[in-house]
C-alpha positions in Angstrom: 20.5 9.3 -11.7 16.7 8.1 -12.7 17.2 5.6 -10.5 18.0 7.6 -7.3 15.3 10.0 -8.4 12.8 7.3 -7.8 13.5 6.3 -4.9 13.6 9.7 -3.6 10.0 10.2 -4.9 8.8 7.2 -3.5 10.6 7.6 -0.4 8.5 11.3 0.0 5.0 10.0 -1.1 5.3 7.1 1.4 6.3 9.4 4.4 2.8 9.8 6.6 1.1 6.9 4.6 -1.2 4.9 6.1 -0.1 1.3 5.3 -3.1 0.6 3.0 -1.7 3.3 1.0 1.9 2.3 1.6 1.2 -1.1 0.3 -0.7 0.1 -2.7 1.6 2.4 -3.8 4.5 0.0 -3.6 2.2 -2.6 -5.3 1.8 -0.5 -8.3 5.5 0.8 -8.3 7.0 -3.0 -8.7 3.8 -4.2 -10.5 4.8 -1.4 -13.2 8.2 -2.0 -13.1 7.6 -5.4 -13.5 5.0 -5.5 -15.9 7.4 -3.3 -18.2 10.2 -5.5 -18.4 7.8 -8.8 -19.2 5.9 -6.4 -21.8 9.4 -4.6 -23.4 10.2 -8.3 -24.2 7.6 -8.6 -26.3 7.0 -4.9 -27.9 4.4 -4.0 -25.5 6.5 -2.3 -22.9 3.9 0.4 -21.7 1.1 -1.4 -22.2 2.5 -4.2 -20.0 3.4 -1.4 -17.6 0.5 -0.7 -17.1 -1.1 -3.4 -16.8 1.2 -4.5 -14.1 1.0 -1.7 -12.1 -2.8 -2.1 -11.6 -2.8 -5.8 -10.6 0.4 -4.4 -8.5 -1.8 -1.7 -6.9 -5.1 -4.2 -6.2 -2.4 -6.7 -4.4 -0.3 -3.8 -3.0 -4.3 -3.0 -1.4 -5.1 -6.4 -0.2 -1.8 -6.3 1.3 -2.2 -3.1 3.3 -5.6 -3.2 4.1 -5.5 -6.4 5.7 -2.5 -4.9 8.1 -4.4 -2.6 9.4 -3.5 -3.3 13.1 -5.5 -1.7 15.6 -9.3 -2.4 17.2 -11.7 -1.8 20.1 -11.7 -4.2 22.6 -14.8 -2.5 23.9 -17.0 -3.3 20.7 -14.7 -5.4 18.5 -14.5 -2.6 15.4 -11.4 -2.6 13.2 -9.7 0.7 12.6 -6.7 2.4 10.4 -3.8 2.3 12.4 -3.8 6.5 12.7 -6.5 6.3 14.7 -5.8 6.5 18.5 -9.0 6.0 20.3 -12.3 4.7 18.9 -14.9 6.9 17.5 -18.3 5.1 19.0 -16.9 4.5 22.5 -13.7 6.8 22.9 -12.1 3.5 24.3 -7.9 3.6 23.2 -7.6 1.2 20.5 -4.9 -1.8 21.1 -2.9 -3.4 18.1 -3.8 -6.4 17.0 -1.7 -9.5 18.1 -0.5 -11.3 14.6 
């Protein structure tokens, strides 16, 4: 029952995400997770919890942020992939080929 609860919940805060936010909040879910189960085997199960679920988040970050996939071919900018044309020169922005 907990289980399904949490994916529901995770299921609804990721729905209209950017993927910066997608990938942190993932990072911080299975860095928690994680961290918990390392820390529970040796006492400190919240404390290892937590722990994990900020080096989860600061990865979960790097992860996202760095997908950001769309830019101006006009003047080069990088923007977050909501963003349909580009602020400075109202060209439409183009994903980036990976």
């Amino acid at each position: 029952m907990m289980k399904k609860f949490l994916l529901i919940l995770c299921v609804i805060l990721l729905v209209g995400c950017t993927t910066t936010q997608q990938g942190t909040t993932i990072g911080a879910v299975t860095g928690a997770g994680l961290g918990g189960i390392i820390g529970h085997q040796s006492g400190h199960g919240g404390t290892g919890a937590a722990i994990g679920g900020v080096v989860g988040a600061l990865g979960g970050y790097a992860v996202g942020e760095n997908m950001k996939a769309k830019f101006c071919p006009k003047c080069g900018r990088t923007f977050d992939e909501s963003e349909k044309f580009c602020p400075y020169d109202g060209t439409e922005l183009q994903y980036k080929q990976k």
